[in-house]
C-alpha positions as CSV (number, residue, x, y, z in Angstrom):
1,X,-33.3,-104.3,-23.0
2,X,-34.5,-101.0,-23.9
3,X,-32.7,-97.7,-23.6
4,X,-34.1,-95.4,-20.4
5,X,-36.6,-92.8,-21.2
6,X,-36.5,-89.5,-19.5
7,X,-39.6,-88.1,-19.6
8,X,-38.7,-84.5,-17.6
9,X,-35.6,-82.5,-16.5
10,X,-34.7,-80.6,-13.3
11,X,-32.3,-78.3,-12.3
12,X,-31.7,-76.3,-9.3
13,X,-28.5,-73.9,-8.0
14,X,-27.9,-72.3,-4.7
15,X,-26.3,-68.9,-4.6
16,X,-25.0,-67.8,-1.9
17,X,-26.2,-63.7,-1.3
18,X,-23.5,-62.5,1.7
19,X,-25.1,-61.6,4.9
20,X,-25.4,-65.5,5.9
21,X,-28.3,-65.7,3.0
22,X,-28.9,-68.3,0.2
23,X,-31.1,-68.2,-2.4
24,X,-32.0,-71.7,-3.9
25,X,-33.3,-71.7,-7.9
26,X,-35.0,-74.8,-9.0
27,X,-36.8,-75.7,-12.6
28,X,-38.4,-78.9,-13.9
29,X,-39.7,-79.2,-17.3
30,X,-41.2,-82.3,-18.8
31,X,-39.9,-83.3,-22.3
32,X,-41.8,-84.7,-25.1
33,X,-40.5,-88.1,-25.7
34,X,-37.4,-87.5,-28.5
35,X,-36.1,-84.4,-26.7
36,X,-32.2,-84.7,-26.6
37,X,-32.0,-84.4,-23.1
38,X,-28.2,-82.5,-22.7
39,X,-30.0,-79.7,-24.8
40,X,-33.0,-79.7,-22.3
41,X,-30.3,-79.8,-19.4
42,X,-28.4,-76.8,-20.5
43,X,-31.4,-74.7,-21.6
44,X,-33.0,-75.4,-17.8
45,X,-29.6,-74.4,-16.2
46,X,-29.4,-70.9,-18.6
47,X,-33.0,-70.7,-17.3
48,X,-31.6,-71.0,-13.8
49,X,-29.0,-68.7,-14.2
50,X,-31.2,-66.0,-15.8
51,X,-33.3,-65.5,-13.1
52,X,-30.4,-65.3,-10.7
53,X,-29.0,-62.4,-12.5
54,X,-32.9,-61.0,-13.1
55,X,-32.4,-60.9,-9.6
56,X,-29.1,-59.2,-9.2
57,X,-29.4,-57.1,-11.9
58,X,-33.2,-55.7,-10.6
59,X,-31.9,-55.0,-7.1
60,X,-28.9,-53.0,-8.8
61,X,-31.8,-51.5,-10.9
62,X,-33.7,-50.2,-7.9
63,X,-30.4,-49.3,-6.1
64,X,-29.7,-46.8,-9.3
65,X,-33.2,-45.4,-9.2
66,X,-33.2,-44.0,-5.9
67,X,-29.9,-42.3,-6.6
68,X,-31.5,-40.9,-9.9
69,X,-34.5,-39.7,-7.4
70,X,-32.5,-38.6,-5.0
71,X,-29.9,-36.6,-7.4
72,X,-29.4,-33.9,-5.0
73,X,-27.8,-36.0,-2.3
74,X,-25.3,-37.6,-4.4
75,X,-22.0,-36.7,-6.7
76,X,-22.3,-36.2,-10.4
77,X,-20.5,-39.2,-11.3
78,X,-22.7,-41.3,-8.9
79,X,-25.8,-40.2,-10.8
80,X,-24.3,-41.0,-14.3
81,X,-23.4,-44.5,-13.2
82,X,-26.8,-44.7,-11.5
83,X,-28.4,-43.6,-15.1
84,X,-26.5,-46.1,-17.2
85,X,-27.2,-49.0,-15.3
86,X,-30.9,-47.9,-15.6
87,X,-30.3,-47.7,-19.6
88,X,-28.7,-51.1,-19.4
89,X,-31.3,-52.9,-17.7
90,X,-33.6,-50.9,-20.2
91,X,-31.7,-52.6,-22.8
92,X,-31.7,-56.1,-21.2
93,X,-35.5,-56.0,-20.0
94,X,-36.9,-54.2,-22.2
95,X,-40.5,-55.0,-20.4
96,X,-39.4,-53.2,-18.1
97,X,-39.7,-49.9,-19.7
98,X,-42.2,-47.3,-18.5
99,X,-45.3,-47.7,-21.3
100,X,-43.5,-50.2,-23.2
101,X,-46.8,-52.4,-24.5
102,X,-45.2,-54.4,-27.1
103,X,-41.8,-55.4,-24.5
104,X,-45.3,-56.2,-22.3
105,X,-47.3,-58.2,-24.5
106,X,-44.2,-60.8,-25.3
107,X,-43.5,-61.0,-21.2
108,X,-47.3,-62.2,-21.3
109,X,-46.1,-65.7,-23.3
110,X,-43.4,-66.2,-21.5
111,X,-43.4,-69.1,-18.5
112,X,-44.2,-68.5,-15.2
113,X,-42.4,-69.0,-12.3
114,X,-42.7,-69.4,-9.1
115,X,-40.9,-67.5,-6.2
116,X,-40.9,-69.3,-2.5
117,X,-39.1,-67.5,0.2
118,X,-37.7,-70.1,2.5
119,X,-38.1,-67.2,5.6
120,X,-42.2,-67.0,4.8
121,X,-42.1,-70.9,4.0
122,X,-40.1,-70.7,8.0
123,X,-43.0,-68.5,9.0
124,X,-45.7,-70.6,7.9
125,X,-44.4,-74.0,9.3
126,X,-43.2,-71.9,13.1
């Protein structure tokens, strides 16, 4: 009898947001035949938890930009916050960056991925 072959891997966490909302993150990726499959396991579920802090750490982006914007309506310290967490997502995603071409170029080979709101999906079906 022959050992199984796994021929893809999937992997997919629910996070739970507050405010009585999930978000569900799901990847599959088929493997060449070979592939140690923990390896291909672990990489998916970084993957997974990449873009759930992508996530987190954009909306904390955004949060700090309007603060930066709207400088006049917020304390000092507030606005220095607001500009380091802009610097550090900078730093982290550098594509990102305003007129960053290069940063752009390598987000170009990079995998897509697919985003499916479960309230539009809820829309669709109702």
């Amino acid at each position: 009898m022959e050992g199984i072959k796994y021929t893809r891997v999937e992997y997919s966490k629910t996070y739970n947001l507050g405010n009585y909302e999930n978000e569900r993150i799901g990847l599959t990726a088929e493997v060449p035949e070979g592939t140690d499959m923990l390896a291909a396991y672990n990489q998916i579920r970084n993957d997974v938890e990449a873009a759930h802090d992508y996530r987190k750490d954009l909306k904390n982006f955004e949060r700090a930009k309007e603060i930066v914007s709207d400088s006049q309506n917020h304390y000092g310290r507030e606005v220095i916050r607001a500009e380091e967490v802009i610097n550090k997502f900078y730093d982290k995603y550098p594509f990102h960056r305003p007129n960053d071409v290069e940063a752009a170029l390598q987000l170009a080979e990079a995998p897509l991925i697919e985003h499916k709101d479960a309230k539009e999906t809820w829309e669709e079906r109702y």
